[in-house]
TORKOL-4160 file (C-alpha; in steps of 0.2 Angstrom, whole numbers, padded with zeros to 4 digits, m for minus):
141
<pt num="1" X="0000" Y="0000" Z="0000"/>
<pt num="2" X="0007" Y="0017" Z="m0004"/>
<pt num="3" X="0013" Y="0028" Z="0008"/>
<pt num="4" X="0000" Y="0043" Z="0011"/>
<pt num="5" X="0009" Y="0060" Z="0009"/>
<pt num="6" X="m0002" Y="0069" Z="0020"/>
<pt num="7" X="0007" Y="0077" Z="0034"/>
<pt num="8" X="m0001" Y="0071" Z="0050"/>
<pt num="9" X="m0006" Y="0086" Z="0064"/>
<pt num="10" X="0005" Y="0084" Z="0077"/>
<pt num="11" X="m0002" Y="0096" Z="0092"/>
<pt num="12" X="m0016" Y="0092" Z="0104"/>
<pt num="13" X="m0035" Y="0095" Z="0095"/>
<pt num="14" X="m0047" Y="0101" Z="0103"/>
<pt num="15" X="m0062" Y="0091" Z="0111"/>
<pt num="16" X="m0080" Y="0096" Z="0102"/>
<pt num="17" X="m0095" Y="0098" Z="0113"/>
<pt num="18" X="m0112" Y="0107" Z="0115"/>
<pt num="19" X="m0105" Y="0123" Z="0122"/>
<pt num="20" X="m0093" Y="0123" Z="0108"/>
<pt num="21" X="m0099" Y="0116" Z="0094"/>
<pt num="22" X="m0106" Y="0132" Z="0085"/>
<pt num="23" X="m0088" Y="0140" Z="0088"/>
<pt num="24" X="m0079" Y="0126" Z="0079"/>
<pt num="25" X="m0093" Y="0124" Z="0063"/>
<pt num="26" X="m0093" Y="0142" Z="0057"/>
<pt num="27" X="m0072" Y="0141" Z="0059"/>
<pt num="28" X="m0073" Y="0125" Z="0047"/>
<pt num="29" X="m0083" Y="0138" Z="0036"/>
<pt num="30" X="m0070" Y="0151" Z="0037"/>
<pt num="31" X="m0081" Y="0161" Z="0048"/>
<pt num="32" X="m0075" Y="0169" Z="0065"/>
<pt num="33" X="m0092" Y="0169" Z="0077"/>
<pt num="34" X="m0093" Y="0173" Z="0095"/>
<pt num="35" X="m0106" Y="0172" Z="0110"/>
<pt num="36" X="m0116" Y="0187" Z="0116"/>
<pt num="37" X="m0125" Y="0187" Z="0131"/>
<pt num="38" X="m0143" Y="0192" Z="0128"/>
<pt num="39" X="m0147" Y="0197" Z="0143"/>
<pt num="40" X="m0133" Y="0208" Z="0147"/>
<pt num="41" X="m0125" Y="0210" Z="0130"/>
<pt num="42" X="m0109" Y="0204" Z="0137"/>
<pt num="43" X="m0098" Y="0195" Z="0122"/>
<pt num="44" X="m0086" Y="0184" Z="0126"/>
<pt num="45" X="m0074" Y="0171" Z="0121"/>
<pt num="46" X="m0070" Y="0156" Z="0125"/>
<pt num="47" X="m0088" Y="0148" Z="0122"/>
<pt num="48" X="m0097" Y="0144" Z="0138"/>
<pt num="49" X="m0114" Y="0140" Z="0143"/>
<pt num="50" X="m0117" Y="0152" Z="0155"/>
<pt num="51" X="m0110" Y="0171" Z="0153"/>
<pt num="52" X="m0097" Y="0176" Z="0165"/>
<pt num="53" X="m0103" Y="0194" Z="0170"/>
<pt num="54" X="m0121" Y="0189" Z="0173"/>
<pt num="55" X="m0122" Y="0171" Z="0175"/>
<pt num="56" X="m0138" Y="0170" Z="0161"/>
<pt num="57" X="m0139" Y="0156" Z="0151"/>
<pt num="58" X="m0146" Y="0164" Z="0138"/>
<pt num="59" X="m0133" Y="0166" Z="0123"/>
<pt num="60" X="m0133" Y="0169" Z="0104"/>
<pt num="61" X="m0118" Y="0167" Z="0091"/>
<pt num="62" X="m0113" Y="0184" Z="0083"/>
<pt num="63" X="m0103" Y="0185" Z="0069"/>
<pt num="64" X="m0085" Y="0194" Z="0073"/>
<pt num="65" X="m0077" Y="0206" Z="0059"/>
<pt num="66" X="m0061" Y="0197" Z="0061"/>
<pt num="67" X="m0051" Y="0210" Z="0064"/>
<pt num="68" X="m0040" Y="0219" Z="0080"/>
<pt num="69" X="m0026" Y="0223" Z="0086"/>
<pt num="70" X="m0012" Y="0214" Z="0097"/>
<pt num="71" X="m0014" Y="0215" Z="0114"/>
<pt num="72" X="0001" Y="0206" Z="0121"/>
<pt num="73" X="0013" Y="0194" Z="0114"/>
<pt num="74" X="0028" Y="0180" Z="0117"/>
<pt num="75" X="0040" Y="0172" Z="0107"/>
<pt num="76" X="0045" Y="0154" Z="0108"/>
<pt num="77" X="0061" Y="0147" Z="0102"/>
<pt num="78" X="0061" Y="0132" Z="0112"/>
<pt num="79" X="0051" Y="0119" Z="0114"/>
<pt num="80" X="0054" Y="0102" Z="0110"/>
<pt num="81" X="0036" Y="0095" Z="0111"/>
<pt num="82" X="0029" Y="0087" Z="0093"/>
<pt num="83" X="0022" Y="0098" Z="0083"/>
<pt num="84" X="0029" Y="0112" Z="0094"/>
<pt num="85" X="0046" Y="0109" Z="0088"/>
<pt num="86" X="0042" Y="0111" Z="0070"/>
<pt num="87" X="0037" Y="0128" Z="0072"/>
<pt num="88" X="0050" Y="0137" Z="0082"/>
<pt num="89" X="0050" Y="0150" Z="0082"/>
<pt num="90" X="0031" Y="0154" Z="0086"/>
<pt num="91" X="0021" Y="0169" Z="0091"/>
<pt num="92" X="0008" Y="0167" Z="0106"/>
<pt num="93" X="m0002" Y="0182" Z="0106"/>
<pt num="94" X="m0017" Y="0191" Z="0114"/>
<pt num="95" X="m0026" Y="0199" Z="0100"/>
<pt num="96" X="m0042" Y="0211" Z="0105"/>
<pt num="97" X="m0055" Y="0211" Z="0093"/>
<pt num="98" X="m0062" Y="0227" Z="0086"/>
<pt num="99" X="m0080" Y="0218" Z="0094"/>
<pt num="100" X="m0070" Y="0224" Z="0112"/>
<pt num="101" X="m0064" Y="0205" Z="0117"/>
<pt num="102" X="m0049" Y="0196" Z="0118"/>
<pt num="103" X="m0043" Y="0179" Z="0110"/>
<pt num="104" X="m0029" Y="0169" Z="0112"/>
<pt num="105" X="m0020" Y="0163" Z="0099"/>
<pt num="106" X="m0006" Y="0163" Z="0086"/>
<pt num="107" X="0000" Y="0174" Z="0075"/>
<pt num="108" X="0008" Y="0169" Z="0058"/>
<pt num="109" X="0017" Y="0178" Z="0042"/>
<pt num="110" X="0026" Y="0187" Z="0055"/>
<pt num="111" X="0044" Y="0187" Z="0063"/>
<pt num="112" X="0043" Y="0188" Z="0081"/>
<pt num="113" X="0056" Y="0205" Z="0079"/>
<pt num="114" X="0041" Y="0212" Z="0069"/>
<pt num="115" X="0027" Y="0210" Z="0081"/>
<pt num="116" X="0022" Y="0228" Z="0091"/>
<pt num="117" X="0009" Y="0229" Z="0104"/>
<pt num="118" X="m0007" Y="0238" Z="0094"/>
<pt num="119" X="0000" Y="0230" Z="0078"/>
<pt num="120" X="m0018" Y="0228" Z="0067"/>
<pt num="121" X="m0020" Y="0210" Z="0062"/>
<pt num="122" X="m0035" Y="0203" Z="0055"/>
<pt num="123" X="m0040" Y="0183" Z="0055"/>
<pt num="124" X="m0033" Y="0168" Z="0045"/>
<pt num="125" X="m0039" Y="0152" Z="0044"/>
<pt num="126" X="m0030" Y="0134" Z="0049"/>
<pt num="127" X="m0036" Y="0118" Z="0041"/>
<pt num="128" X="m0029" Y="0107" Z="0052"/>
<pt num="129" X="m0038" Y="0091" Z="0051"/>
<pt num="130" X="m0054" Y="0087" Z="0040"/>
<pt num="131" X="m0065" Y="0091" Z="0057"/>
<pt num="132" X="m0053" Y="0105" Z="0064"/>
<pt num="133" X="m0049" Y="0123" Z="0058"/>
<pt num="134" X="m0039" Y="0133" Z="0069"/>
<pt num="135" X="m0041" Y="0155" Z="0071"/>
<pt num="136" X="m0024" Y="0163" Z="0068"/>
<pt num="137" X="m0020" Y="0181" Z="0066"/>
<pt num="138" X="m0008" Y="0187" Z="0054"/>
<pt num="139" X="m0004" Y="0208" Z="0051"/>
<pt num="140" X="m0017" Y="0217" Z="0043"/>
<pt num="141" X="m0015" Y="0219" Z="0024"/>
């Protein structure tokens, strides 16, 4: 049998459920979505059955422009964990959404000597595995 040349996703994937379901669909669509609350119009992110500020259960998905601005940042040049290794160096990064919240995440096309603190970025999209796509930031073009 030949081998496959399909480069196997080395890094931890995430674990689908009903709280996040909806977050993980619409990034297989290439859409960044987050939660609202809609009694206190809190949004939020990570996804969550309940909001933080007001403890309502009561939450809609709102669509995200996809765009912000770095928030804070680290580099890593080390780490010898599979998957990790393969992409030292690599950028960590908080990036706050022009929707007021903030997302953590990596950002790509960029050195880690380029990245500034308020740098614009705006969101990429990771196919990773047929059932997983990952939100990255990149600098704003």
């Amino acid at each position: 049998m030949p081998e496959s040349k399909e480069k196997k996703y080395l890094k931890p994937l995430p674990h689908l459920d009903e709280e996040n379901r909806p977050w993980w669909e619409a990034l297989k669509r290439h859409e960044l979505y987050v939660q609202k609350c809609r009694d206190c119009g809190d949004m939020r992110y990570y996804p969550r059955a309940q909001c933080p500020s007001c403890l309502s259960p009561r939450t809609e998905w709102v669509r995200a422009h996809g765009r912000g601005k770095v928030y804070t940042f680290t580099a890593t040049y080390q780490n010898q964990s599979p998957g990790f290794r393969e992409s030292l160096p690599y950028i960590m990064a908080y990036i706050e959404l022009d929707e007021g919240l903030k997302m953590l995440t990596n950002l790509v096309d960029c050195r880690p000597e380029d990245v500034k603190i308020g740098m614009p970025v705006e969101v990429v999209y990771e196919d990773v595995t047929p059932e997983v796509t990952l939100a990255k930031f990149r600098p704003a073009r």
